[in-house]
N, C-alpha and C positions, 0 to 999 in steps of 0.2 A: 515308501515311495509311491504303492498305489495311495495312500490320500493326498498325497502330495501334487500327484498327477491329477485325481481329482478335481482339487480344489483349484488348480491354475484352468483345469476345465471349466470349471462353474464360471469362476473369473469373467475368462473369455467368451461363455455364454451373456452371461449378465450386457458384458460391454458390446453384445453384438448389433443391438437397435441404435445407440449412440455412434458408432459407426458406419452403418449402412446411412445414418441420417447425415453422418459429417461428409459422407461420401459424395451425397447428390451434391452439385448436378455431376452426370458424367457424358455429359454429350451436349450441345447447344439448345438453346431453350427457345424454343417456338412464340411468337408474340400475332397475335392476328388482331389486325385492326377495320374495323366493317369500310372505310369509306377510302377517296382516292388514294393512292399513293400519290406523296408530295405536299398534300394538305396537315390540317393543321393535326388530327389524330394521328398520321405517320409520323410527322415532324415531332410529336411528342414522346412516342414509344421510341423513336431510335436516340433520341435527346439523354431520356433518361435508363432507357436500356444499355447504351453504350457506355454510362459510369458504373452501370450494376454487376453490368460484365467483368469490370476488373477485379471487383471484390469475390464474385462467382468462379472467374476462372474459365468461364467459356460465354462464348458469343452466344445474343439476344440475337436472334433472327426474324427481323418483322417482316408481316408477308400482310396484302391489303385483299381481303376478301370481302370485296365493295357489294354493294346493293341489299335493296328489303331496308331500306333505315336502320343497317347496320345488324341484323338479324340474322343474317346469312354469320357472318364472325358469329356471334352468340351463341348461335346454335352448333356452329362446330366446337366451338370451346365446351359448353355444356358436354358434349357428348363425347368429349376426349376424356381419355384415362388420367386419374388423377393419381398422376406423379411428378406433378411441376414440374413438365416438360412442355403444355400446351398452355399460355397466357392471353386473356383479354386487355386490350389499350380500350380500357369502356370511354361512355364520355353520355354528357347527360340524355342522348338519343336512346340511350340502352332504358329509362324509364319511361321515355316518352311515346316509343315500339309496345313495352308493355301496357301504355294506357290505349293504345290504338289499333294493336291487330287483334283483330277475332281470338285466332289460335295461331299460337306459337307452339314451336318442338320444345320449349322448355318456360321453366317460370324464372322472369325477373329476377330474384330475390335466393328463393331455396333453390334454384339450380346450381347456386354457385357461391364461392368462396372466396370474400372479400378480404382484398389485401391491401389497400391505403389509397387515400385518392392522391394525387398529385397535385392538379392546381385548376382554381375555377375564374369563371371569364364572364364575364357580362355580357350583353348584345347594346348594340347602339339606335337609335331611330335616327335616318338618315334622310334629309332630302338634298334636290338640288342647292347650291349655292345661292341663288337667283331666288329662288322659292318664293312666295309672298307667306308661308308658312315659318315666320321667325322663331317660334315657339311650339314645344309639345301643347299647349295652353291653346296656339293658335289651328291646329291641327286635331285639337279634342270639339273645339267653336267649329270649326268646319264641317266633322261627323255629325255634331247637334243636326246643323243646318243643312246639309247635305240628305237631299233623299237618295236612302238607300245606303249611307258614308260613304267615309272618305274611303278610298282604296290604297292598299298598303300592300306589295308585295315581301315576300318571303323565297327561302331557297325549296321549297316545295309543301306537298300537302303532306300535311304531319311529321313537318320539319318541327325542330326546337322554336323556331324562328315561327314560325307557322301561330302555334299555339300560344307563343308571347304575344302577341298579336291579338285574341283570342282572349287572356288575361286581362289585356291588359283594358279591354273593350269591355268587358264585364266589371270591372273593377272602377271603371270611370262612368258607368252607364251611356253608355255611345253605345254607337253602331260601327262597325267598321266591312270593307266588305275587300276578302282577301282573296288575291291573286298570285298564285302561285309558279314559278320558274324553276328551272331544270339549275339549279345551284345557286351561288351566290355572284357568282360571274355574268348567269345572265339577267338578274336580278336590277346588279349596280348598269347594267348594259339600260333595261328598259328606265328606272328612271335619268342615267343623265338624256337620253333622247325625250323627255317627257312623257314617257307612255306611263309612267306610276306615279305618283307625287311624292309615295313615302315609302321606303323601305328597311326594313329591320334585319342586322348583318351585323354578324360578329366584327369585332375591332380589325384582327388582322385581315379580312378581306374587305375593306375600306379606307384603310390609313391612308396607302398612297393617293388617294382622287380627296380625300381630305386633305392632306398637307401641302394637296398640288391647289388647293381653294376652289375645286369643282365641285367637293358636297359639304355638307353641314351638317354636322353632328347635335341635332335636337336634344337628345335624354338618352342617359344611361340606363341600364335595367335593373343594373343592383344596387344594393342597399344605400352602397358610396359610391363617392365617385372615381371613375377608372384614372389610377395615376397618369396613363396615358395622356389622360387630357382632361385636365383637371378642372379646366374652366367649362366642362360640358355639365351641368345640374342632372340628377337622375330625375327619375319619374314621381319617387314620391316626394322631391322637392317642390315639382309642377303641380300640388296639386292631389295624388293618387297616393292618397297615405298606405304606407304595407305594401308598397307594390316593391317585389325583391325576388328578381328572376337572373339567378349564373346557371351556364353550362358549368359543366365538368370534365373534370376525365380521373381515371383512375383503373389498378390491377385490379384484374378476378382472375382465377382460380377455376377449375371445375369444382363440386361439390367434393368431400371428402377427401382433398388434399392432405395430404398427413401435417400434424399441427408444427412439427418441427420446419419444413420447407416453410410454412407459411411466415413462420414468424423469422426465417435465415429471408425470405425473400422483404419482409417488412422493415427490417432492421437496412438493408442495404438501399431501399426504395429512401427511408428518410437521408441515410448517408449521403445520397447523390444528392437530394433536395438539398442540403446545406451546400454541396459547391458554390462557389461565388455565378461561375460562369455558365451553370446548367441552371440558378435563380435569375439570374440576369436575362438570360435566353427568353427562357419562359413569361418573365416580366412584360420584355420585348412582345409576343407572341398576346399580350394582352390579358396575360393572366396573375392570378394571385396567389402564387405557390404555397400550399396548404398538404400537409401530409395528414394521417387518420387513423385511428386503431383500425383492426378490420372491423370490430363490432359498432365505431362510431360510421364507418361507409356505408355498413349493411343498414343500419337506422335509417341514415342517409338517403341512401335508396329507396327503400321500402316508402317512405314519408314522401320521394318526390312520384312514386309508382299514384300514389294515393289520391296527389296533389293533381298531376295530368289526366288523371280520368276522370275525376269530376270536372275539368275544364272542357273536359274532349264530349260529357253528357249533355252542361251547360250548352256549349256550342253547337250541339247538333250534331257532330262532325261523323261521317258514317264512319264504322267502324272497316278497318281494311280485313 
């Protein structure tokens, strides 16, 4: 009897980390995302949180800890306990922070624990409808000729949007001379009044003033063209061979999440991507639903950390 006892001991020792791990989650799962609530980082995380949930068994609770280019989220995540209770909705800001601030409470990259991206997005270059500027071609002839260039707003300084801009001016050998706005609302505000000629703005904060035929969508920034709007050529079409700029978004993790959550949180993140109605959404939203090992995100990452800070050298741009 005692080895009997024993041995159903042992047993139950053995299977006690298989359980403790089939156990998580046991309470709702925290998601912070750096910018407004309602925009396109929230709209993401509740999107895809909300099919993770059924598989997890308890609610995704996203909460929007805006400001710092989304730094403020990052750095709470970083510094949260890693028990895949505390979630980042990253998006490509999270490398573009690292090429940009001085000092950060945390790195980029080794702070934290990649868990798949979900789906990336291209930016558009936009002017007025009216425009005398019909082409990215005719808007690159302009900066030639234009002392000082041409002027291109952005949803701020050391916005994604910002440093596209910044690329994209390097890459063509222009000039360009960038004016910066408090979002992307006030952005599309200054040029349909004329005060900008060109402005650089993710898909869904332009669709409607596009399909209402008050802007024009010049060039896409990545590689193809956005199903969206398929008759709009990208940049390297116009001209700017290699030029291949998407945001993102994607889960992190704090550092040293235990590997079981990660890969029970990975396995259900691609789950939801297959919905017809959660690709569809996101489709809609302008993007191109892509899921990721953790080790192909963290690559991911690291390579676009690499990419904006030699942009951000090039450009002068002070560091914040």
């Amino acid at each position: 009897m005692q080895r009997r006892h024993f041995t159903l001991a042992a047993l139950g020792a053995a299977c006690l980390p298989k359980a403790r791990a089939q156990a998580w989650p046991q309470r709702p799962v925290k998601v912070l995302q750096g910018f407004a609530a309602g925009g396109n980082a929230d709209a993401i995380a509740r999107l895809v949180g909300t099919e993770m949930s059924k598989g997890l068994g308890q609610p995704f609770v996203v909460e929007a800890l805006a400001g710092a280019g989304g730094t403020l989220a990052s750095g709470a995540v970083a510094r949260a306990a890693s028990d895949g209770y505390t979630m980042l909705l990253a998006t490509g800001g999270h490398a573009v922070a690292g090429a940009l601030y001085e000092k950060l409470p945390y790195q980029t990259v080794t702070s934290f624990q990649m868990v798949s991206t979900i789906t990336f997005f291209p930016f558009l270059l936009v002017t007025q409808a009216d425009s005398k500027h019909r082409t990215l071609r005719d808007v690159l002839t302009a900066a030639k000729t234009t002392k000082g260039g041409i002027a291109y707003g952005s949803a701020g300084v050391g916005s994604t949007h910002h440093l596209v801009g910044e690329l994209l001016a390097k890459m063509a050998g222009v000039e360009f001379l960038h004016v910066p706005f408090r979002g992307d609302s006030a952005s599309i505000t200054a040029l349909l009044s004329g005060e900008i000629p060109v402005i650089i703005a993710p898909p869904t904060a332009v669709l409607g003033q596009l399909k209402a035929g008050k802007l024009r969508a010049l060039a896409v920034t990545g590689a193809q063209r956005w199903a969206g709007m398929p008759e709009v050529p990208t940049v390297a079409e116009q001209g700017v061979a290699g030029f291949d700029v998407r945001s993102w978004a994607g889960w992190m993790l704090p550092a040293g999440t235990p590997q079981t959550i990660v890969e029970r949180l990975h396995a259900e993140t691609q789950k939801a991507l297959q919905i017809p109605a959660v690709k569809a959404r996101l489709e809609e939203m302008g993007g191109e639903v892509r899921g990721s090992t953790p080790q192909e995100m963290s690559a991911m990452v690291a390579a676009e950390l690499q990419k904006w800070t030699q942009v951000v050298a090039d450009a002068r741009i002070p560091r914040l």
